[in-house]
N, CA, C and O atoms as a printed pandas DataFrame, in Angstrom:
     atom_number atom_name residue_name chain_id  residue_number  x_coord  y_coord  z_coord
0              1         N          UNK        A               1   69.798  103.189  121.267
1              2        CA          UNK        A               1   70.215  104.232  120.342
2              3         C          UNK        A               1   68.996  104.902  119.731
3              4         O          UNK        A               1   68.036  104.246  119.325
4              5         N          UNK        A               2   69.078  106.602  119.662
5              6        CA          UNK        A               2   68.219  106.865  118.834
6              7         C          UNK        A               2   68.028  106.803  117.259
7              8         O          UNK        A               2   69.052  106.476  116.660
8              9         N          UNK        A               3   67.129  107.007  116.629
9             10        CA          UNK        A               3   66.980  107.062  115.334
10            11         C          UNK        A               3   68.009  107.669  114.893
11            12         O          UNK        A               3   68.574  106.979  114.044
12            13         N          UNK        A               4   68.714  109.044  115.160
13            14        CA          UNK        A               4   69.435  110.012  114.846
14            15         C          UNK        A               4   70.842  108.929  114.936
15            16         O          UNK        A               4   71.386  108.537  113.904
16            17         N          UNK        A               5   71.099  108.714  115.670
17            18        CA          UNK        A               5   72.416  107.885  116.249
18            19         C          UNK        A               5   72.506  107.045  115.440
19            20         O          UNK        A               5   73.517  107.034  114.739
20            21         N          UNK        A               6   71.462  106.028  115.251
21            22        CA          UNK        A               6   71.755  105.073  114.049
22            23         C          UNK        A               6   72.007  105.661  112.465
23            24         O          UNK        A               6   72.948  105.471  111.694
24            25         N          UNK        A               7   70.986  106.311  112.344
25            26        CA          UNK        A               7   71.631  106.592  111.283
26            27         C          UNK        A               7   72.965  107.100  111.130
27            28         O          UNK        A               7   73.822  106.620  110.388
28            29         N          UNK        A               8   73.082  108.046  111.836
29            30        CA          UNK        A               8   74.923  108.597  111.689
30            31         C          UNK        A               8   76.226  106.902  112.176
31            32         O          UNK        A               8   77.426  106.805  111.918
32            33         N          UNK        A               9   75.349  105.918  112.875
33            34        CA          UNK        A               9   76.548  104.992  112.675
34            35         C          UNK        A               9   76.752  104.667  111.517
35            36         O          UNK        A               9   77.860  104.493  111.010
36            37         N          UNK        A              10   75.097  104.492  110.696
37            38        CA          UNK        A              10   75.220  103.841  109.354
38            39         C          UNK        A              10   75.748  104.492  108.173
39            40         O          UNK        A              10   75.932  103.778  107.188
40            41         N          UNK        A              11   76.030  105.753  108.100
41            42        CA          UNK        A              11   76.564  106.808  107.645
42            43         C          UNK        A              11   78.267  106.950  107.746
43            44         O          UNK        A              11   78.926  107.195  106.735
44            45         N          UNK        A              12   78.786  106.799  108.853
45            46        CA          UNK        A              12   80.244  106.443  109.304
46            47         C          UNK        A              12   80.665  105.174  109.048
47            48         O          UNK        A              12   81.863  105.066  108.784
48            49         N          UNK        A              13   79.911  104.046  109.054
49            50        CA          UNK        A              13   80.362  102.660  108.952
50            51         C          UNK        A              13   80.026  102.558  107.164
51            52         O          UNK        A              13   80.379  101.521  106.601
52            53         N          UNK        A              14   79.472  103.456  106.490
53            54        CA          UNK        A              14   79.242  103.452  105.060
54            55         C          UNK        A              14   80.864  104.584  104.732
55            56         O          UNK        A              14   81.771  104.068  104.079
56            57         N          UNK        A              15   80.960  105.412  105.024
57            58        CA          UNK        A              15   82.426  106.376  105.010
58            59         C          UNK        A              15   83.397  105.143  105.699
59            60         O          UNK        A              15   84.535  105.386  105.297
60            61         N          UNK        A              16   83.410  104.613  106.075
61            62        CA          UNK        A              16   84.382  103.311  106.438
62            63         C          UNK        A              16   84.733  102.804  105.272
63            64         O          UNK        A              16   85.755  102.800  104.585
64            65         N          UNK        A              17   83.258  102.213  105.166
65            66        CA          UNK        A              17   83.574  101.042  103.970
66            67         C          UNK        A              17   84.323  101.361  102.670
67            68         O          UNK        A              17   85.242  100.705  102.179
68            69         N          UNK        A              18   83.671  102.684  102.118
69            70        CA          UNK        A              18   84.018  103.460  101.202
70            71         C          UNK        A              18   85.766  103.516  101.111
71            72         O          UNK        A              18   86.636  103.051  100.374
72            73         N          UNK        A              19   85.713  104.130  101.977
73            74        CA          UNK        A              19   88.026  104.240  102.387
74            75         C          UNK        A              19   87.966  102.984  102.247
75            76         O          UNK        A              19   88.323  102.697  101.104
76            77         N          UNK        A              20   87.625  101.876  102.986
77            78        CA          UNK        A              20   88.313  100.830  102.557
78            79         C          UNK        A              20   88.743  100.393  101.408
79            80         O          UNK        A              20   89.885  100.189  100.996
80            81         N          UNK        A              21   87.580  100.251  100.869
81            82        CA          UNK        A              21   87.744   99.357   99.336
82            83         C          UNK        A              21   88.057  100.057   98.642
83            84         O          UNK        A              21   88.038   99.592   97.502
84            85         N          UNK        A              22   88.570  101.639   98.738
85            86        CA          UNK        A              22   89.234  102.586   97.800
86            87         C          UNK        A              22   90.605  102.131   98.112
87            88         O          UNK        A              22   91.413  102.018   97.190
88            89         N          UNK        A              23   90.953  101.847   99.388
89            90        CA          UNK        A              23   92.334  102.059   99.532
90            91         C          UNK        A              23   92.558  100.636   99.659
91            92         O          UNK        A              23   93.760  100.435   99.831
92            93         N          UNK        A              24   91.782   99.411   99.640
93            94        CA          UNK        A              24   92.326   98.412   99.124
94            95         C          UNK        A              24   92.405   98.129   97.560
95            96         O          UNK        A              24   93.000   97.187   97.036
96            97         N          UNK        A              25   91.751   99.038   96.981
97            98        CA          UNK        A              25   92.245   98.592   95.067
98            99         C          UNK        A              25   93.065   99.783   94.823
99           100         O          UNK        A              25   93.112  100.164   93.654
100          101         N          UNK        A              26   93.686  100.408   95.659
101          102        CA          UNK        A              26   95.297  101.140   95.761
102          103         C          UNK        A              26   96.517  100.029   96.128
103          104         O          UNK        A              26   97.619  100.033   95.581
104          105         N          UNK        A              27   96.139   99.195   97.040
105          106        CA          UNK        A              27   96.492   98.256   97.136
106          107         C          UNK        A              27   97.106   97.464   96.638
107          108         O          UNK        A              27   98.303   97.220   96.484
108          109         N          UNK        A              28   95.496   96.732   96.178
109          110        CA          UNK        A              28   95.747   95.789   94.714
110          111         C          UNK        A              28   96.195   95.641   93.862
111          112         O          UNK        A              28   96.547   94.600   93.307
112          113         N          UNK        A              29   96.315   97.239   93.426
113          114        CA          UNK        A              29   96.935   97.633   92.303
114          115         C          UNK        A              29   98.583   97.622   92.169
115          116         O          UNK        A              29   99.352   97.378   91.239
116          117         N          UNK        A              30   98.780   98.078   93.808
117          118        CA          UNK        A              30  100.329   98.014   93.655
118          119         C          UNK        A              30  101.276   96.824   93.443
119          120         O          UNK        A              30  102.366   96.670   92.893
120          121         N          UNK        A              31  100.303   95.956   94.187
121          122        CA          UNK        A              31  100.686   94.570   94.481
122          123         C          UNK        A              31  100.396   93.697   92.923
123          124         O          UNK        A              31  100.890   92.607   92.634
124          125         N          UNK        A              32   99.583   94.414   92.171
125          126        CA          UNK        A              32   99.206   93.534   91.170
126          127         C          UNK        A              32  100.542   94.070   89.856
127          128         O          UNK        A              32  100.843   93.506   88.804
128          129         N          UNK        A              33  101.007   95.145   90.378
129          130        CA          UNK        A              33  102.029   95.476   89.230
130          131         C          UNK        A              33  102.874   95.188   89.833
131          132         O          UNK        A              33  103.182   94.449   88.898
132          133         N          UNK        A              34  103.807   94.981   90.699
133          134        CA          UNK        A              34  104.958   94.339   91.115
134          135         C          UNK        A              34  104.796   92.262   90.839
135          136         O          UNK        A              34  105.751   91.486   90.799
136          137         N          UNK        A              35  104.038   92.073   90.768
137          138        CA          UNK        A              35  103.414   90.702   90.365
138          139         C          UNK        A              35  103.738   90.732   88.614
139          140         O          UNK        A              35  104.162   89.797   87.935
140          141         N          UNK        A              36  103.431   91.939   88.225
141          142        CA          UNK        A              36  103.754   91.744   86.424
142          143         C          UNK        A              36  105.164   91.374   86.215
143          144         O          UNK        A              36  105.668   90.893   85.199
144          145         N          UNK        A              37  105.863   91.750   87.622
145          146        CA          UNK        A              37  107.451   92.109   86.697
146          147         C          UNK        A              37  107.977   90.887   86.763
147          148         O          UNK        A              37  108.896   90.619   85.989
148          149         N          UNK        A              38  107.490   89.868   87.725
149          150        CA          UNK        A              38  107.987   88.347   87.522
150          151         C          UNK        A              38  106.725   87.470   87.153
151          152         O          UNK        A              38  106.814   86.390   87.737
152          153         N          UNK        A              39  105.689   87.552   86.458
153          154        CA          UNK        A              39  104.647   86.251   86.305
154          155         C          UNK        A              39  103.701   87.185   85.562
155          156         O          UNK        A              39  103.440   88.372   85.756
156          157         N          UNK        A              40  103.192   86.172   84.507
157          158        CA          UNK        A              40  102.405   86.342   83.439
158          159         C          UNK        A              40  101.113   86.623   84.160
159          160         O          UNK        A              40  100.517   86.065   85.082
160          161         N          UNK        A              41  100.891   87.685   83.415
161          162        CA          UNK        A              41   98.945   87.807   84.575
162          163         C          UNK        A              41   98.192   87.256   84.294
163          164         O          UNK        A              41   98.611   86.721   83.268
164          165         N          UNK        A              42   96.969   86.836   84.503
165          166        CA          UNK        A              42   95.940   86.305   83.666
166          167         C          UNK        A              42   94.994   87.121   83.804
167          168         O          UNK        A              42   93.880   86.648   83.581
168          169         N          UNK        A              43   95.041   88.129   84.079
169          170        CA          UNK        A              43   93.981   89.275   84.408
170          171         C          UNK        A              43   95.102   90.657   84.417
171          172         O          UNK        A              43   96.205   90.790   84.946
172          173         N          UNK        A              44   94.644   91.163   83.958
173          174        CA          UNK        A              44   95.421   92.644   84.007
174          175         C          UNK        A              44   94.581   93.979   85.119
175          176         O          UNK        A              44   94.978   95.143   85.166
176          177         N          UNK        A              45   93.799   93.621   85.641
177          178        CA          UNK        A              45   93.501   94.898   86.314
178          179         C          UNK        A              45   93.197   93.844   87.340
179          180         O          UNK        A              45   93.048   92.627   87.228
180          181         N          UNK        A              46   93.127   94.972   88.773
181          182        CA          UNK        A              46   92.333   94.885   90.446
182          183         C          UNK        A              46   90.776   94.335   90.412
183          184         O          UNK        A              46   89.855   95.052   90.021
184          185         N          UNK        A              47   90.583   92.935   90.881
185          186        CA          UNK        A              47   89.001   92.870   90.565
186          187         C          UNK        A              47   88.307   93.056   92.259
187          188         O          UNK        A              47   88.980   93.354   93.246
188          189         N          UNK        A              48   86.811   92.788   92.247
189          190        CA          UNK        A              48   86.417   93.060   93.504
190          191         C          UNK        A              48   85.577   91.603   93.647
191          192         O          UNK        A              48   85.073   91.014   92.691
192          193         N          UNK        A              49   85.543   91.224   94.823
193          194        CA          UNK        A              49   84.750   90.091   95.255
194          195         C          UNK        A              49   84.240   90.338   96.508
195          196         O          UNK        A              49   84.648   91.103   97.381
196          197         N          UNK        A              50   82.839   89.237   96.478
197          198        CA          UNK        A              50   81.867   89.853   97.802
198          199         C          UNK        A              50   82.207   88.781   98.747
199          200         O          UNK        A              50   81.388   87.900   99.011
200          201         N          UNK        A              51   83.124   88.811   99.154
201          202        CA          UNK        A              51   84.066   87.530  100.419
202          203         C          UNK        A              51   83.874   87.863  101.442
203          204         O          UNK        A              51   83.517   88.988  101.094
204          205         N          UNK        A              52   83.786   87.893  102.463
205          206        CA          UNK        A              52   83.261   87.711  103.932
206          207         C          UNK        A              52   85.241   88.304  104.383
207          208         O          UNK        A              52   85.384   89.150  105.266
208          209         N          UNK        A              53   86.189   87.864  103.832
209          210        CA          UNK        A              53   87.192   88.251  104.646
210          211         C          UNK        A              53   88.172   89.625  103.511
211          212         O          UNK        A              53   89.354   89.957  103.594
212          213         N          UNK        A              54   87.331   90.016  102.765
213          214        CA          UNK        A              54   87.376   91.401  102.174
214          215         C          UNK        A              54   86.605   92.288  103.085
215          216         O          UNK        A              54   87.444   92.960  103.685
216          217         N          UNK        A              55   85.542   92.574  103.433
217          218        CA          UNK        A              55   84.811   93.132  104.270
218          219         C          UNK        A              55   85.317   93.890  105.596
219          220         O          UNK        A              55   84.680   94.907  105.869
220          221         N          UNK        A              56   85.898   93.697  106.073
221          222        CA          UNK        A              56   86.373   94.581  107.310
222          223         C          UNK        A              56   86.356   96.121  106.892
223          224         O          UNK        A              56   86.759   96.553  105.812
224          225         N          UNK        A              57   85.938   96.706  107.705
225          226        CA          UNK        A              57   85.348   97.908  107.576
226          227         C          UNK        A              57   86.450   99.014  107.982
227          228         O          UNK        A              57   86.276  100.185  107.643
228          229         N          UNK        A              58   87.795   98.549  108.847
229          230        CA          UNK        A              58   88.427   99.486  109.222
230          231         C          UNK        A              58   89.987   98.979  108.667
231          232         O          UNK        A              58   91.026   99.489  109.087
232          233         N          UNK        A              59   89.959   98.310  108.045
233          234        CA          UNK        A              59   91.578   98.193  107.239
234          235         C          UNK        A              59   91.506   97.369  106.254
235          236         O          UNK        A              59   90.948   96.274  106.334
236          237         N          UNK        A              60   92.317   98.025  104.771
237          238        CA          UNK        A              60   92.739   97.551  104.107
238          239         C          UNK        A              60   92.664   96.008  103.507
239          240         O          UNK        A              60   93.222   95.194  104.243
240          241         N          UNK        A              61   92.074   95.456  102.296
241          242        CA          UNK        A              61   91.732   93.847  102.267
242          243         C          UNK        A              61   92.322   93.512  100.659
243          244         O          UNK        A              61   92.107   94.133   99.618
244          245         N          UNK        A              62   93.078   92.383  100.885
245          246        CA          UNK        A              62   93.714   92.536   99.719
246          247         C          UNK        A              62   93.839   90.935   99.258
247          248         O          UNK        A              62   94.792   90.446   99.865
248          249         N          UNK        A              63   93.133   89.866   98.305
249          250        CA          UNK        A              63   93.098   88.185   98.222
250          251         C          UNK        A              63   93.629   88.161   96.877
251          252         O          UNK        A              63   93.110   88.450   95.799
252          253         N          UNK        A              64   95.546   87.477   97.393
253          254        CA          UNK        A              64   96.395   87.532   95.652
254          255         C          UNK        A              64   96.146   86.334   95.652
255          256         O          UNK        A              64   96.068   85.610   96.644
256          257         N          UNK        A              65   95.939   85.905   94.035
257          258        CA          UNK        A              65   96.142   84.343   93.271
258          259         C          UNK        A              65   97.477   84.561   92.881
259          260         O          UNK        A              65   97.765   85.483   92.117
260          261         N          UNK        A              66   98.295   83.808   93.331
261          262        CA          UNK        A              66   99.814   83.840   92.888
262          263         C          UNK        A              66   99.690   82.842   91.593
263          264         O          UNK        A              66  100.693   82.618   90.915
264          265         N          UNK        A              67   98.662   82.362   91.334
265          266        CA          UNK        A              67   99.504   81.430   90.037
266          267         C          UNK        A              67   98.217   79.498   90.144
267          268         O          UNK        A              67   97.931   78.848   91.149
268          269         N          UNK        A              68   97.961   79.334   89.193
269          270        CA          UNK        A              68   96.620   78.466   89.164
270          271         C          UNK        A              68   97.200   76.507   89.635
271          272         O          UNK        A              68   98.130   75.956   89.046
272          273         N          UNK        A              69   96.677   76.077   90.349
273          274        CA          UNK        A              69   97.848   74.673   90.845
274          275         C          UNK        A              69   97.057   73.899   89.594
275          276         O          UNK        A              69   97.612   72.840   89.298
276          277         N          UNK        A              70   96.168   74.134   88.999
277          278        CA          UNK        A              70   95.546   72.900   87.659
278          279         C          UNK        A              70   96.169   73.313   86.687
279          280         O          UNK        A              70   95.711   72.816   85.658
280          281         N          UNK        A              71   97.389   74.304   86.422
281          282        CA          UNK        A              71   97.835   74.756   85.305
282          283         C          UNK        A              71   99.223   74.083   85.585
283          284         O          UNK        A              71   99.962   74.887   86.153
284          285         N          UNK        A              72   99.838   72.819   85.362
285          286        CA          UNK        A              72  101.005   72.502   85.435
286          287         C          UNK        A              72  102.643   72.901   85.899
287          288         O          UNK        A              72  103.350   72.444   86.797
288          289         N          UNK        A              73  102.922   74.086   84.740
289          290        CA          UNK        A              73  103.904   74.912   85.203
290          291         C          UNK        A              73  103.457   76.205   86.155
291          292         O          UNK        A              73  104.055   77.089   86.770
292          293         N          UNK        A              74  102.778   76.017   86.046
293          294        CA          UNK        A              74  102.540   77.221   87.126
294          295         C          UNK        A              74  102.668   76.723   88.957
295          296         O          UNK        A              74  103.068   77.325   89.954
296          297         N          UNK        A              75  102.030   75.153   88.694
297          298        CA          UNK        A              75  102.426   74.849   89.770
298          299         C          UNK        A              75  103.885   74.523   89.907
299          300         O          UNK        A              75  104.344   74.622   91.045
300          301         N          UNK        A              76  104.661   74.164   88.978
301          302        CA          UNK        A              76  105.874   73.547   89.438
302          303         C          UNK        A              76  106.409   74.913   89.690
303          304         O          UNK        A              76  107.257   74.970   90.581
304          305         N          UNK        A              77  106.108   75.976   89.120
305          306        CA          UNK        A              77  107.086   77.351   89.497
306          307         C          UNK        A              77  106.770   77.757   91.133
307          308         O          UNK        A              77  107.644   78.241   91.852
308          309         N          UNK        A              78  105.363   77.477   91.604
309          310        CA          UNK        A              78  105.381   77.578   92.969
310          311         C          UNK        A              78  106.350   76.855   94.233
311          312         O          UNK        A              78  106.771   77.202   95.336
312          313         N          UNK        A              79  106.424   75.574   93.304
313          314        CA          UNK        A              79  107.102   75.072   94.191
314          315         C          UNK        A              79  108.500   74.813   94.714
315          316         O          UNK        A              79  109.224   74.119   95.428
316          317         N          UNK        A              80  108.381   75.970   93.774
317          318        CA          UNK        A              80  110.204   76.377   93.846
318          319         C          UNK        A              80  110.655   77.914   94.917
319          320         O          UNK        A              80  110.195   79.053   94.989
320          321         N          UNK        A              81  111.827   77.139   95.650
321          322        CA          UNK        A              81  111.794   78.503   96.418
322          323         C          UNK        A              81  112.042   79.750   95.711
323          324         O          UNK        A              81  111.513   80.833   95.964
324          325         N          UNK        A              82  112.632   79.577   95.083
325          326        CA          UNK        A              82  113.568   80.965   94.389
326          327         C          UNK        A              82  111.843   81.976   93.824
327          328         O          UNK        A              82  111.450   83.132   93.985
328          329         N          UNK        A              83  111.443   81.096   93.343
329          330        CA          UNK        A              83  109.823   81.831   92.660
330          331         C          UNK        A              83  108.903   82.224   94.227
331          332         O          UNK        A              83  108.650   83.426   94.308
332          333         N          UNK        A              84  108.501   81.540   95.187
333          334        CA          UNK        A              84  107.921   81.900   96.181
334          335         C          UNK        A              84  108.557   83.118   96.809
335          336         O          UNK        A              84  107.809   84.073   97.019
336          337         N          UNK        A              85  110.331   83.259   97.267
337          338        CA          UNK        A              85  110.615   84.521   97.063
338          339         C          UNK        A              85  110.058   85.543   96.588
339          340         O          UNK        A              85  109.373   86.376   97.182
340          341         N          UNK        A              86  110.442   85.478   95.143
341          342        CA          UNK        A              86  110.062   86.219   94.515
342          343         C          UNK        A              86  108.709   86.871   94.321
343          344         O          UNK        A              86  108.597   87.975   93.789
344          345         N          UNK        A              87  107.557   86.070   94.823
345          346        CA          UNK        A              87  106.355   86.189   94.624
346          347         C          UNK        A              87  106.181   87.280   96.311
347          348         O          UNK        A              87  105.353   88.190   96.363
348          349         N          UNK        A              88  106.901   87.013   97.243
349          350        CA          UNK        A              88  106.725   87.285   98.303
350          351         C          UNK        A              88  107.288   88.920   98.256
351          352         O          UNK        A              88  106.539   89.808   98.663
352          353         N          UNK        A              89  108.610   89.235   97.750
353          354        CA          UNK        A              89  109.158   90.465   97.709
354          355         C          UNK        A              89  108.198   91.129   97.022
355          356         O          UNK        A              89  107.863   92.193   97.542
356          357         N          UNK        A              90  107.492   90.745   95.721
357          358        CA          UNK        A              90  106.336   91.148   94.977
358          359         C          UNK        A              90  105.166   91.603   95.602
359          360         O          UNK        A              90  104.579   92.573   95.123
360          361         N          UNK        A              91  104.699   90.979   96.712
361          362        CA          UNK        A              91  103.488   91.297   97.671
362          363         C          UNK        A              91  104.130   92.440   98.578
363          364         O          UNK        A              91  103.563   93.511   98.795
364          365         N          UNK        A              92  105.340   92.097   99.064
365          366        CA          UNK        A              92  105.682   93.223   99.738
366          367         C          UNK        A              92  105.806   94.358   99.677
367          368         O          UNK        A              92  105.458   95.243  100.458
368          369         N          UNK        A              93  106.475   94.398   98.440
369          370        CA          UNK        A              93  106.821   95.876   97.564
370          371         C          UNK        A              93  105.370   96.482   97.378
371          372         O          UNK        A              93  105.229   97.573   97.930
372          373         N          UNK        A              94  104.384   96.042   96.782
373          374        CA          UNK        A              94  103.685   96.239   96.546
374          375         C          UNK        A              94  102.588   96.865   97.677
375          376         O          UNK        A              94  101.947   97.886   97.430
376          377         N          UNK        A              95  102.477   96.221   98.775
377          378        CA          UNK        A              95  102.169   97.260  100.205
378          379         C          UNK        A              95  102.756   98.013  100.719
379          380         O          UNK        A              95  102.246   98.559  101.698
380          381         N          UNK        A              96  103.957   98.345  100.337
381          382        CA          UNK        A              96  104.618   98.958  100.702
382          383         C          UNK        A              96  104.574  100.544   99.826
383          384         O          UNK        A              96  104.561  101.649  100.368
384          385         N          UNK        A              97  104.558  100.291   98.515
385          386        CA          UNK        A              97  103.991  101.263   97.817
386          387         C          UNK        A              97  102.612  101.773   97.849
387          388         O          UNK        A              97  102.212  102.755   97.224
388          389         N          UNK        A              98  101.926  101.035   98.620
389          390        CA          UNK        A              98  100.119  101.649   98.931
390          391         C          UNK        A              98  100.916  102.096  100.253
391          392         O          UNK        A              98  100.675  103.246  100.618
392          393         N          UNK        A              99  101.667  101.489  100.886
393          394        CA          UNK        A              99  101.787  103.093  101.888
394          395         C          UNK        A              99  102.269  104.081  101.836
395          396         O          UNK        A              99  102.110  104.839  102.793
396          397         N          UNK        A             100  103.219  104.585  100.479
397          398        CA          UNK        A             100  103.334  105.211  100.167
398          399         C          UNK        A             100  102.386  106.280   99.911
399          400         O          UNK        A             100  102.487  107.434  100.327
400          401         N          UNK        A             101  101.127  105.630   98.936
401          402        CA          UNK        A             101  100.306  106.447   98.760
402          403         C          UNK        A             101   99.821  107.110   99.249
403          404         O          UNK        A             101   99.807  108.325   99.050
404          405         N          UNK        A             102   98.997  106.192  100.451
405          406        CA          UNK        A             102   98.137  106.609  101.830
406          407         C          UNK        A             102   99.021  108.087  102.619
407          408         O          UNK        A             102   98.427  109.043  103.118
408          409         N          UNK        A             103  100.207  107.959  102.565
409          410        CA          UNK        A             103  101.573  108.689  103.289
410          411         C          UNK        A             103  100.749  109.938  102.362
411          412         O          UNK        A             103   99.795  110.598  102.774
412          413         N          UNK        A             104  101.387  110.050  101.036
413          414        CA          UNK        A             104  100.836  111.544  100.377
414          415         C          UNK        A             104   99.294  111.884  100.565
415          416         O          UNK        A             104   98.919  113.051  100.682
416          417         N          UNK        A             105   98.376  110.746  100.589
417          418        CA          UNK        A             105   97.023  111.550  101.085
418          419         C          UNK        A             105   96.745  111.809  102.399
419          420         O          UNK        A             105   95.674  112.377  102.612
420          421         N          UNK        A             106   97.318  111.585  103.172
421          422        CA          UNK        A             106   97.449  112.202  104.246
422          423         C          UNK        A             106   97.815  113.146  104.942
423          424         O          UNK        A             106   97.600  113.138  106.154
């Protein structure tokens, strides 16, 4: 590759990254407010972490804490189906409304 070439990969794979992690804390976000309507947050906003399986450069990356297992009731609520449901329709809805989004910017 020439000089020219590399740089324009590093330039496109930087415009990658960029969409990504924009449109994964669109994401996050959706998923993190459908999460309010059944479970106490312990964080109120989308955070970012430097994880090795956030990183993908060409889709969307999204790592939910459903709920802490050293916090007692929190674990016993996991281990209930009716709450894992619930936690699950919550993740869903919630990508489902970032495709919404993606749908209007497009």
């Amino acid at each position: 590759m020439s000089n020219k070439d590399k740089q324009i990969a590093r330039i496109l794979m930087d415009m990658s990254m960029t969409s990504q992690v924009s449109d994964s804390m669109v994401y996050g976000a959706r998923i993190l407010n459908e999460l309010s309507r059944i479970n106490q947050l312990h964080r109120g906003k989308v955070e970012q972490a430097n994880f090795a399986v956030l990183k993908a450069p060409d889709i969307p990356s999204v790592l939910v804490e459903t709920a802490f297992l050293s916090h007692p009731e929190e674990e016993k609520k996991l281990r209930t189906r009716a709450f894992q449901r619930k936690l699950a329709y919550a993740i869903g809805n919630g990508i489902l409304k970032g495709f919404g989004h993606k749908s209007r910017l497009g």
